[in-house]
PQR file of N, CA, C, O and H, with PARSE charges and radii, in Angstrom:
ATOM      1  N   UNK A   1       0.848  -1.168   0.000 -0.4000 1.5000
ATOM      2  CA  UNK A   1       0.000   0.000   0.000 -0.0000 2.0000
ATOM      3  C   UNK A   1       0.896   1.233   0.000  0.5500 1.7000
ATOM      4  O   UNK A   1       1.702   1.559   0.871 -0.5500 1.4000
ATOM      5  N   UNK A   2       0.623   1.816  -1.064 -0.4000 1.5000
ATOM      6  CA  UNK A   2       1.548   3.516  -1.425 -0.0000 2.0000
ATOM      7  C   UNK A   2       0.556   4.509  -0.626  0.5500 1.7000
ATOM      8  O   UNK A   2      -0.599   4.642  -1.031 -0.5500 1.4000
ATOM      9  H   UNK A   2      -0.032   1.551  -1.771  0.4000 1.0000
ATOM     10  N   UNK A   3       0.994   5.170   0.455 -0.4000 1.5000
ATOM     11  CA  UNK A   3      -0.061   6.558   0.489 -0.0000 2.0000
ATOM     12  C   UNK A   3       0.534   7.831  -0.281  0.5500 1.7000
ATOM     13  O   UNK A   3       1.643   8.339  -0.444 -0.5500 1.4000
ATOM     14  H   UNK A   3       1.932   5.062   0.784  0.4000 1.0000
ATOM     15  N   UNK A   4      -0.715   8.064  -0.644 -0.4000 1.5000
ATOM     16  CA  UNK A   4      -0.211   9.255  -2.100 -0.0000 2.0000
ATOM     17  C   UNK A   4      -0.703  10.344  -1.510  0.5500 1.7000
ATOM     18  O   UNK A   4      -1.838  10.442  -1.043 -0.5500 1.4000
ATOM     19  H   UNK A   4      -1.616   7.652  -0.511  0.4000 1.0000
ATOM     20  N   UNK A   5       0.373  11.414  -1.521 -0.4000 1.5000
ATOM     21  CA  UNK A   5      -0.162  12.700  -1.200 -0.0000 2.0000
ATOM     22  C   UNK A   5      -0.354  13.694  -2.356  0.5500 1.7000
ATOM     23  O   UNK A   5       0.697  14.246  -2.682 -0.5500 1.4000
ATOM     24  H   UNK A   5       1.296  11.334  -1.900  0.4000 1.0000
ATOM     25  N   UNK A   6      -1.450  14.057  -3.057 -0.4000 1.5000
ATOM     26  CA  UNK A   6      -0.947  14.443  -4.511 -0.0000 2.0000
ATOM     27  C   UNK A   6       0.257  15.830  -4.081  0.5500 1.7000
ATOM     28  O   UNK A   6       1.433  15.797  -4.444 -0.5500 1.4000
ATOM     29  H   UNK A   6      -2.304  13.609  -2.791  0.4000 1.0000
ATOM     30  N   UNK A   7      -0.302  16.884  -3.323 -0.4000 1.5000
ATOM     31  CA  UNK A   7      -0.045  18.361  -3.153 -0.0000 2.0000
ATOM     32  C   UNK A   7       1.510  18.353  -2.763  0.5500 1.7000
ATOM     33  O   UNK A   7       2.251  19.332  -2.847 -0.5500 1.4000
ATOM     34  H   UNK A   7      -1.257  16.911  -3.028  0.4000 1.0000
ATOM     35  N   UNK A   8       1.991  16.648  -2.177 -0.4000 1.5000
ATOM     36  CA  UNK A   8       3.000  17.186  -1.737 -0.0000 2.0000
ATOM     37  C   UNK A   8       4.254  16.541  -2.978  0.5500 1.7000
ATOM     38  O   UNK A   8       5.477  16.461  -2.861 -0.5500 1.4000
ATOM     39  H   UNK A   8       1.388  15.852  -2.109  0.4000 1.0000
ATOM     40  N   UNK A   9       3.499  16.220  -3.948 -0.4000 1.5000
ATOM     41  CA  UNK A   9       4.200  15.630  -5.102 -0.0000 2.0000
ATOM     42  C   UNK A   9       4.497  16.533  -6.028  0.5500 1.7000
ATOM     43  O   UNK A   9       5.673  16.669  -6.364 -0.5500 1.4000
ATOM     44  H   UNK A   9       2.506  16.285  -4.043  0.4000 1.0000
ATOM     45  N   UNK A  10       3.113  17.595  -6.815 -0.4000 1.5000
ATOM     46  CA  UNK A  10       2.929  18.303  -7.838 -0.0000 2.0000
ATOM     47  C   UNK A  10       1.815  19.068  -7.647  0.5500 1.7000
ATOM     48  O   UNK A  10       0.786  18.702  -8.216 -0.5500 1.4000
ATOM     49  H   UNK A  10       2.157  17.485  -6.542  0.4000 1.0000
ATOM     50  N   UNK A  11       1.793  20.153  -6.899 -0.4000 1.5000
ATOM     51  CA  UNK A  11       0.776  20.955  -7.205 -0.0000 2.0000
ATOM     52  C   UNK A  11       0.165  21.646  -8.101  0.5500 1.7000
ATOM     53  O   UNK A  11      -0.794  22.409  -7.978 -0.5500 1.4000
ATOM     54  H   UNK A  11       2.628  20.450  -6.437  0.4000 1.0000
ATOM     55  N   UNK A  12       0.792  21.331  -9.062 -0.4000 1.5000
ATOM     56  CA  UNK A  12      -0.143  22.035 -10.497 -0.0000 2.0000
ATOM     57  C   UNK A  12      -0.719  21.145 -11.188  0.5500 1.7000
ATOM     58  O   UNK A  12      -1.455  21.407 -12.139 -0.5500 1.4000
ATOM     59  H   UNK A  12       1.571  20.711  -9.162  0.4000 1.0000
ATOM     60  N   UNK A  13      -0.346  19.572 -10.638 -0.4000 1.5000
ATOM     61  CA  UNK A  13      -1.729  18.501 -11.313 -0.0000 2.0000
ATOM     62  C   UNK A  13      -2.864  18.293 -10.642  0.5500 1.7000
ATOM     63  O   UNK A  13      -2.744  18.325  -9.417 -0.5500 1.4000
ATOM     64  H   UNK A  13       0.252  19.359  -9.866  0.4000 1.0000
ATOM     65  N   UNK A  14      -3.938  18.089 -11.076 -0.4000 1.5000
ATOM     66  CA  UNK A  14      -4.805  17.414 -10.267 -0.0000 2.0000
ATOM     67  C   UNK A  14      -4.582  16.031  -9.780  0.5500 1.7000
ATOM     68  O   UNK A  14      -4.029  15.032 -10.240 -0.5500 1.4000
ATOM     69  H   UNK A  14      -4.035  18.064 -12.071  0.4000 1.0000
ATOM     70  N   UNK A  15      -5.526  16.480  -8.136 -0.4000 1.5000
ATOM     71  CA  UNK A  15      -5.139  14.764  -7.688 -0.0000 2.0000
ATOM     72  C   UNK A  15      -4.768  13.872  -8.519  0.5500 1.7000
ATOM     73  O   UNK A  15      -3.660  13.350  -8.644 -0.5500 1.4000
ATOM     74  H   UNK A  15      -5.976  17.292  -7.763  0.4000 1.0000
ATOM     75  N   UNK A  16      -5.906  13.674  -9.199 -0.4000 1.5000
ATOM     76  CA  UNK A  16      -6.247  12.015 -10.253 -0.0000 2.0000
ATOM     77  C   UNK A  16      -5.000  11.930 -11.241  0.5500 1.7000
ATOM     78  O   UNK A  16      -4.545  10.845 -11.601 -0.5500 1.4000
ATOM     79  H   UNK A  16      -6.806  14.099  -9.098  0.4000 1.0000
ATOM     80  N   UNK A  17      -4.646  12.767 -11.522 -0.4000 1.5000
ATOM     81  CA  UNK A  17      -3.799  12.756 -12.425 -0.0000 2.0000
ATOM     82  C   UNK A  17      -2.407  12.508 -11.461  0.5500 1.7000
ATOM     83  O   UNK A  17      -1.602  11.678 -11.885 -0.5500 1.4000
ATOM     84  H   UNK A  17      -5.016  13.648 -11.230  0.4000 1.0000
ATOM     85  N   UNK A  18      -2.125  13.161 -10.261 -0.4000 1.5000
ATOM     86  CA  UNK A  18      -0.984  12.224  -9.834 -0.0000 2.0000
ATOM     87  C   UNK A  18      -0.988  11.314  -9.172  0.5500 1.7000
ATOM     88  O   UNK A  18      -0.055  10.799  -8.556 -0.5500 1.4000
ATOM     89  H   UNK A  18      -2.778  13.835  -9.917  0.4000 1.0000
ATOM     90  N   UNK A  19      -2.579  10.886  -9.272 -0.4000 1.5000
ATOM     91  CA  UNK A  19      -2.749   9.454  -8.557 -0.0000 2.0000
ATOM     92  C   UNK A  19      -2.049   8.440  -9.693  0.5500 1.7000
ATOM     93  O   UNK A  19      -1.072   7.695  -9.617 -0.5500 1.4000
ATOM     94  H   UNK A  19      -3.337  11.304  -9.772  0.4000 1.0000
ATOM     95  N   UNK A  20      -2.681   8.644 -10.427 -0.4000 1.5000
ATOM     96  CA  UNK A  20      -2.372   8.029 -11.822 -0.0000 2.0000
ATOM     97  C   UNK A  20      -0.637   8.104 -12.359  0.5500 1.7000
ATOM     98  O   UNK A  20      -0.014   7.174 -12.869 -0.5500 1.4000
ATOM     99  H   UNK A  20      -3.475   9.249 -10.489  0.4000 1.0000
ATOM    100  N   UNK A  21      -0.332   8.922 -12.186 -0.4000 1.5000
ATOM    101  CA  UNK A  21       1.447   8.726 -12.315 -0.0000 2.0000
ATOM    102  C   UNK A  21       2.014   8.334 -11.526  0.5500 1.7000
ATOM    103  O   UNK A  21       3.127   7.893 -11.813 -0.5500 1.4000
ATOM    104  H   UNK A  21      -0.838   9.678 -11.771  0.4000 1.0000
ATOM    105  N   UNK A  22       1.678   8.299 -10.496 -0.4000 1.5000
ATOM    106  CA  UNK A  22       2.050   7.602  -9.452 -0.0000 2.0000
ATOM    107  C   UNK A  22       2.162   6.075  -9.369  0.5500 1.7000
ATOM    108  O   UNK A  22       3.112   5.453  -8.895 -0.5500 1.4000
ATOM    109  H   UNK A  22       0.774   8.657 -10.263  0.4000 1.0000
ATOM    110  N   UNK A  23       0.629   5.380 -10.102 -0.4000 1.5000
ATOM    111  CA  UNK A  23       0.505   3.826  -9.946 -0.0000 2.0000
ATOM    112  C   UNK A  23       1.377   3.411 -11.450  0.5500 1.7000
ATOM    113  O   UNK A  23       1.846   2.291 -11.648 -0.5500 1.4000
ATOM    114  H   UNK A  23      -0.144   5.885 -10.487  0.4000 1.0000
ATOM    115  N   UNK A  24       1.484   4.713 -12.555 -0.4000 1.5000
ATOM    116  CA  UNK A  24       2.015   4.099 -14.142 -0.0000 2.0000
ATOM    117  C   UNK A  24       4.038   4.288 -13.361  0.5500 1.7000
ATOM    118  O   UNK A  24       5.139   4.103 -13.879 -0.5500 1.4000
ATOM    119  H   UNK A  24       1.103   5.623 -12.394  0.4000 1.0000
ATOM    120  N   UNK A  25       3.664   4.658 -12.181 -0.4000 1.5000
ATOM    121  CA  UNK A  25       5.771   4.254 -11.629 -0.0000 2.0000
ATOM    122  C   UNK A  25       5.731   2.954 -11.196  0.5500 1.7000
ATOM    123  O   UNK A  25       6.552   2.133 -11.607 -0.5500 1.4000
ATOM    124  H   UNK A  25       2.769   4.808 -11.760  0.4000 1.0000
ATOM    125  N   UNK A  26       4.693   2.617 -10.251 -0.4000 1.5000
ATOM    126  CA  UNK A  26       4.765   1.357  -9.922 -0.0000 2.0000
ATOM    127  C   UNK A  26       4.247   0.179 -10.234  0.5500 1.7000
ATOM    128  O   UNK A  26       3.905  -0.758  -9.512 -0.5500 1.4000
ATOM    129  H   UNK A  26       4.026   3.284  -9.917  0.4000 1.0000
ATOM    130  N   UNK A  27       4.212   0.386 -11.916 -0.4000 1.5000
ATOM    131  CA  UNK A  27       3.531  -0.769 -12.660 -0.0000 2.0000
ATOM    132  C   UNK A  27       5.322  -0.854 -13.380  0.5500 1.7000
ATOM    133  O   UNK A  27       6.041  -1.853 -13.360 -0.5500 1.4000
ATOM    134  H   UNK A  27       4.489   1.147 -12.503  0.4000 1.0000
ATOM    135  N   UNK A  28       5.565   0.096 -13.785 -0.4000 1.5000
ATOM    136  CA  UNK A  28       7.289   0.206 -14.610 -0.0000 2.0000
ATOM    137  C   UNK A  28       8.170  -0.396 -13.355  0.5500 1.7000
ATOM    138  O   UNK A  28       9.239  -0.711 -13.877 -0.5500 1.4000
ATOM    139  H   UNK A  28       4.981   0.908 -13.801  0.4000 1.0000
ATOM    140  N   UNK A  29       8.216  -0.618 -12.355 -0.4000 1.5000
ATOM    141  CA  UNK A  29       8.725  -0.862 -11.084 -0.0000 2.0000
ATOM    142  C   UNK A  29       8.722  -2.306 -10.748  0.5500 1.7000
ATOM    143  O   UNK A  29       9.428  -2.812  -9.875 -0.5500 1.4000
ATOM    144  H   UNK A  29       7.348  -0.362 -11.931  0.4000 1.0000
ATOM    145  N   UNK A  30       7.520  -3.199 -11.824 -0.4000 1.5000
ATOM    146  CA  UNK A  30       6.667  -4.195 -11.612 -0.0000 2.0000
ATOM    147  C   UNK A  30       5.752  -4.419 -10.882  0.5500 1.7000
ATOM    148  O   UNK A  30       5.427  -5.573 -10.603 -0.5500 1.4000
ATOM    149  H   UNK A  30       6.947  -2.788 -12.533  0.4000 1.0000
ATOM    150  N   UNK A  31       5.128  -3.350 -10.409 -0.4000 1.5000
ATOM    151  CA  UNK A  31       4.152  -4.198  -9.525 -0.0000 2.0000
ATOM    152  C   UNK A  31       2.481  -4.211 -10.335  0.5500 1.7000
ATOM    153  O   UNK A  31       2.155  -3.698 -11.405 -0.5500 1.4000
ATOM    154  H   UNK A  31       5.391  -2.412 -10.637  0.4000 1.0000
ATOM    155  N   UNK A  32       1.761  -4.896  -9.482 -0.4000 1.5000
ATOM    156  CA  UNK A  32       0.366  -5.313 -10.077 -0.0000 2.0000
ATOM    157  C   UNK A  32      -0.459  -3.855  -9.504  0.5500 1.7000
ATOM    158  O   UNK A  32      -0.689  -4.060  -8.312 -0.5500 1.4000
ATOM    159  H   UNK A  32       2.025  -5.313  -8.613  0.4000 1.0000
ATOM    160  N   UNK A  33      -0.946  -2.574  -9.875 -0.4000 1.5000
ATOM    161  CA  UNK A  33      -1.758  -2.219  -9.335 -0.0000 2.0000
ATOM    162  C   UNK A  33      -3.162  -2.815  -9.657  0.5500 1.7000
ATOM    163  O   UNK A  33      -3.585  -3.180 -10.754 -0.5500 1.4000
ATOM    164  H   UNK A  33      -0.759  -2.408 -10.843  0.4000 1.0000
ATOM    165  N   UNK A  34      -3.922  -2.832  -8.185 -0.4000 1.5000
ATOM    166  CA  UNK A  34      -5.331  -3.556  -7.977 -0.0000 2.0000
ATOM    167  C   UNK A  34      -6.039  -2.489  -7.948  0.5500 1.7000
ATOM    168  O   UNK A  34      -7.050  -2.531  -8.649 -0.5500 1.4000
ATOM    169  H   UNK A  34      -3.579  -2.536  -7.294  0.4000 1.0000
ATOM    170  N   UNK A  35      -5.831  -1.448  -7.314 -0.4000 1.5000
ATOM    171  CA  UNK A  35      -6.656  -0.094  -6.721 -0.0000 2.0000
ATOM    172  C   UNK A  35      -6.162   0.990  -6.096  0.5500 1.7000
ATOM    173  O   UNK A  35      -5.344   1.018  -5.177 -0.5500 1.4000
ATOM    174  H   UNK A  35      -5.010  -1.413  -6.744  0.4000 1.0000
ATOM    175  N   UNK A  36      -6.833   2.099  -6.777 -0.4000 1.5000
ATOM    176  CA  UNK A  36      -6.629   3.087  -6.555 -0.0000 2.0000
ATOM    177  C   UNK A  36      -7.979   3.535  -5.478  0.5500 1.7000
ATOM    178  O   UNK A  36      -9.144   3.433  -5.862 -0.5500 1.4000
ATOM    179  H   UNK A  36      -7.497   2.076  -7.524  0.4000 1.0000
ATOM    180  N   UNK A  37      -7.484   4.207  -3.626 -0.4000 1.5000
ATOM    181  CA  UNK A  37      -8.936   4.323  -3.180 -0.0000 2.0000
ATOM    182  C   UNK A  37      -8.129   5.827  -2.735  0.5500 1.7000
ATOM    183  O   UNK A  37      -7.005   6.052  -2.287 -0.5500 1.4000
ATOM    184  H   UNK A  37      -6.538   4.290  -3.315  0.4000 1.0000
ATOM    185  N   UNK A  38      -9.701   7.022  -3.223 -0.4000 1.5000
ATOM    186  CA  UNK A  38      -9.280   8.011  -3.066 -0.0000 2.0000
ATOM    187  C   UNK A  38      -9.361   8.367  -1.385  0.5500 1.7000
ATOM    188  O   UNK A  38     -10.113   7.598  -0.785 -0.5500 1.4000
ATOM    189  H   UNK A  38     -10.614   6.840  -3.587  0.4000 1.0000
ATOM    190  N   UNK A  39      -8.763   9.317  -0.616 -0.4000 1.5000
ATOM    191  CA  UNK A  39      -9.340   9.132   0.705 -0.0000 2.0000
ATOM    192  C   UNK A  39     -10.366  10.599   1.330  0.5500 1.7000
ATOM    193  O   UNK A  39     -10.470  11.079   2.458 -0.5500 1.4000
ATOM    194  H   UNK A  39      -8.153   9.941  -1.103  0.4000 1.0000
ATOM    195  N   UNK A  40     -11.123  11.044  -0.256 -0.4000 1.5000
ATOM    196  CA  UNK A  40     -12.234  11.954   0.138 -0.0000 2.0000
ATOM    197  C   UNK A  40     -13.132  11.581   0.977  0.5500 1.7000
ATOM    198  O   UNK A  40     -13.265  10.357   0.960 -0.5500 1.4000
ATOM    199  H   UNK A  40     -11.039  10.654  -1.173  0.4000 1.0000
ATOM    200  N   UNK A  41     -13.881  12.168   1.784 -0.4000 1.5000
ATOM    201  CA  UNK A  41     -13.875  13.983   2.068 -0.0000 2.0000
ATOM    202  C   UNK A  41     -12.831  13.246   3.729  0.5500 1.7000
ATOM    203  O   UNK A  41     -12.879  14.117   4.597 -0.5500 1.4000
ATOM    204  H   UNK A  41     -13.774  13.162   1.797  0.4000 1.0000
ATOM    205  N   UNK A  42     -12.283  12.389   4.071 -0.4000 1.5000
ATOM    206  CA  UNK A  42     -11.450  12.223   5.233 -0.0000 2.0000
ATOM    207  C   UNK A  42     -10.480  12.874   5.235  0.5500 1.7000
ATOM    208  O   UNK A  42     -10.168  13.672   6.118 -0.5500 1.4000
ATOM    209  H   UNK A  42     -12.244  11.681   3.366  0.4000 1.0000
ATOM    210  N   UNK A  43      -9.576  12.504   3.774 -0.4000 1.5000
ATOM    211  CA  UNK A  43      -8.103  13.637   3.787 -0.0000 2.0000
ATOM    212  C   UNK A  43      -8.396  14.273   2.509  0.5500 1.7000
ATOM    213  O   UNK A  43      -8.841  13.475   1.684 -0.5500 1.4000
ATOM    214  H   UNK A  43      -9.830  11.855   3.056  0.4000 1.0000
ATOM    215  N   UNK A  44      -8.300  15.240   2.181 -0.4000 1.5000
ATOM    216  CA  UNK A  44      -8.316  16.222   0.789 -0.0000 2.0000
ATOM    217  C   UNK A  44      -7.143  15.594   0.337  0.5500 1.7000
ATOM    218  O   UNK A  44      -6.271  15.294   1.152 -0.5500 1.4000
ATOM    219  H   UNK A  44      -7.939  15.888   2.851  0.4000 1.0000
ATOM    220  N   UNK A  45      -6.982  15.301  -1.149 -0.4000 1.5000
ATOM    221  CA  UNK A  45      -6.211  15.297  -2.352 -0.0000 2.0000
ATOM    222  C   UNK A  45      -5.107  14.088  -1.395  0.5500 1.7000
ATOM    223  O   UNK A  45      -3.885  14.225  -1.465 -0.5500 1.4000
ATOM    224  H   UNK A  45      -7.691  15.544  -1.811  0.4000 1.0000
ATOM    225  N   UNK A  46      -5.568  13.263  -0.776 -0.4000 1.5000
ATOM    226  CA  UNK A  46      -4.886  11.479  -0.298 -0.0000 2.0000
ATOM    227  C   UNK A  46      -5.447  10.832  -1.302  0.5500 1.7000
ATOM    228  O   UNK A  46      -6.495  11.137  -1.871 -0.5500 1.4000
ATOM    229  H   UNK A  46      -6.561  13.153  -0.719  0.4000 1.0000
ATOM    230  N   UNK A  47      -4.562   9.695  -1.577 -0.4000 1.5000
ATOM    231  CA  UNK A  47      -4.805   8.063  -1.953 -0.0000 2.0000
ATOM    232  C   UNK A  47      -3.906   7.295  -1.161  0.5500 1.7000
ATOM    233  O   UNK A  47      -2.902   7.656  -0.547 -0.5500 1.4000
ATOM    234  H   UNK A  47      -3.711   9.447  -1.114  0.4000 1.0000
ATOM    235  N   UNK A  48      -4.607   5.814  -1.317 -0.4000 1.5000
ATOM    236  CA  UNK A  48      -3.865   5.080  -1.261 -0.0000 2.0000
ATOM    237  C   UNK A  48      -4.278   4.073  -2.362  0.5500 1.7000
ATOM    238  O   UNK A  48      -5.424   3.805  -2.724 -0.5500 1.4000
ATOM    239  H   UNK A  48      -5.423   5.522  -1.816  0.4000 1.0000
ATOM    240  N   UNK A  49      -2.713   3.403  -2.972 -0.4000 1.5000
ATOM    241  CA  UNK A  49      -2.923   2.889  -4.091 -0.0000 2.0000
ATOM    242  C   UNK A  49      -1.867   1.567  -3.393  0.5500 1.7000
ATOM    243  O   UNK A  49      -0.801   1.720  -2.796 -0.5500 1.4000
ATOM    244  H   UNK A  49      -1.782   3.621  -2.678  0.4000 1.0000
ATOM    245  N   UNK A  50      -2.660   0.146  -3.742 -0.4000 1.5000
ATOM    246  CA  UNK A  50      -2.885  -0.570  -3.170 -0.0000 2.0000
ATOM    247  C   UNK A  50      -2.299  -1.306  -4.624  0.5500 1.7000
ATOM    248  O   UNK A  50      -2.697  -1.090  -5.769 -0.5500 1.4000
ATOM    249  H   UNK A  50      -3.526   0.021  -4.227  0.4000 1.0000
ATOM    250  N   UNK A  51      -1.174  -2.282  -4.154 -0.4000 1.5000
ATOM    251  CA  UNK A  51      -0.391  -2.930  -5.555 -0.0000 2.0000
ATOM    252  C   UNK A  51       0.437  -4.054  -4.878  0.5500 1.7000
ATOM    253  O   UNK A  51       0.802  -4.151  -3.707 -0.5500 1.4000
ATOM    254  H   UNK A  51      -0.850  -2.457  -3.224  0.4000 1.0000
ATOM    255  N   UNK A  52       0.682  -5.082  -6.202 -0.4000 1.5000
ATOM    256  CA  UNK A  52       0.994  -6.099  -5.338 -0.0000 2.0000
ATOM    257  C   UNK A  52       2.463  -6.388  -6.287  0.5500 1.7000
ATOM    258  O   UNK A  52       2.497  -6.250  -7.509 -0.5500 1.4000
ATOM    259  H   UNK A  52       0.385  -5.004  -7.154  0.4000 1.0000
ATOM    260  N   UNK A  53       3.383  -6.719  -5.622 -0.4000 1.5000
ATOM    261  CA  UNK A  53       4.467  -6.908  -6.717 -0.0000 2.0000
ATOM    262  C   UNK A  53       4.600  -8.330  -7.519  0.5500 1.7000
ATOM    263  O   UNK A  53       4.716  -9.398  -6.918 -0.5500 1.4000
ATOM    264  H   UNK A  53       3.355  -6.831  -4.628  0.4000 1.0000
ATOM    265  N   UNK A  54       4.573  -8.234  -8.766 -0.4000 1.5000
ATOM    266  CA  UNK A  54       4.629  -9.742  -9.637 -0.0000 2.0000
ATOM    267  C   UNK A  54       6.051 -10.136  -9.319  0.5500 1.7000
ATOM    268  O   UNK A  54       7.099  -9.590  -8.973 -0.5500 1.4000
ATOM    269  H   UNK A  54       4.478  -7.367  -9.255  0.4000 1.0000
ATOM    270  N   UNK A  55       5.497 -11.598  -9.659 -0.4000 1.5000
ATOM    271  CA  UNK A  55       6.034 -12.769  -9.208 -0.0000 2.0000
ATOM    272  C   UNK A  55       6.881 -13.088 -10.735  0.5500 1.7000
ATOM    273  O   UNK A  55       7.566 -14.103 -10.861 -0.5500 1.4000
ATOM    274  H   UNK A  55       4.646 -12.042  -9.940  0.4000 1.0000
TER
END
């Protein structure tokens, strides 16, 4: 499990969009992403992206 902070990555993308670059590093990295869960309205602009590394 990655916790993604977008704001403290790139503030001129939107979340989704550095949710999303975030899981296309750790697919190049090998791993399996399963899910992306956003963590609205609990934390503003959190994920956690949830990946499993291949075998």
């Amino acid at each position: 499990m990655l916790a993604c902070k977008s704001q403290s990555i790139d503030v001129t993308l939107t979340p989704e969009k550095v949710y999303k670059q975030e899981a296309n590093i750790l697919r190049n990295r090998g791993f399996n992403v399963k899910e992306t869960v956003d963590l609205e309205p609990y934390d503003k602009a959190h994920a956690m992206i949830i990946a499993q590394q291949q075998q």
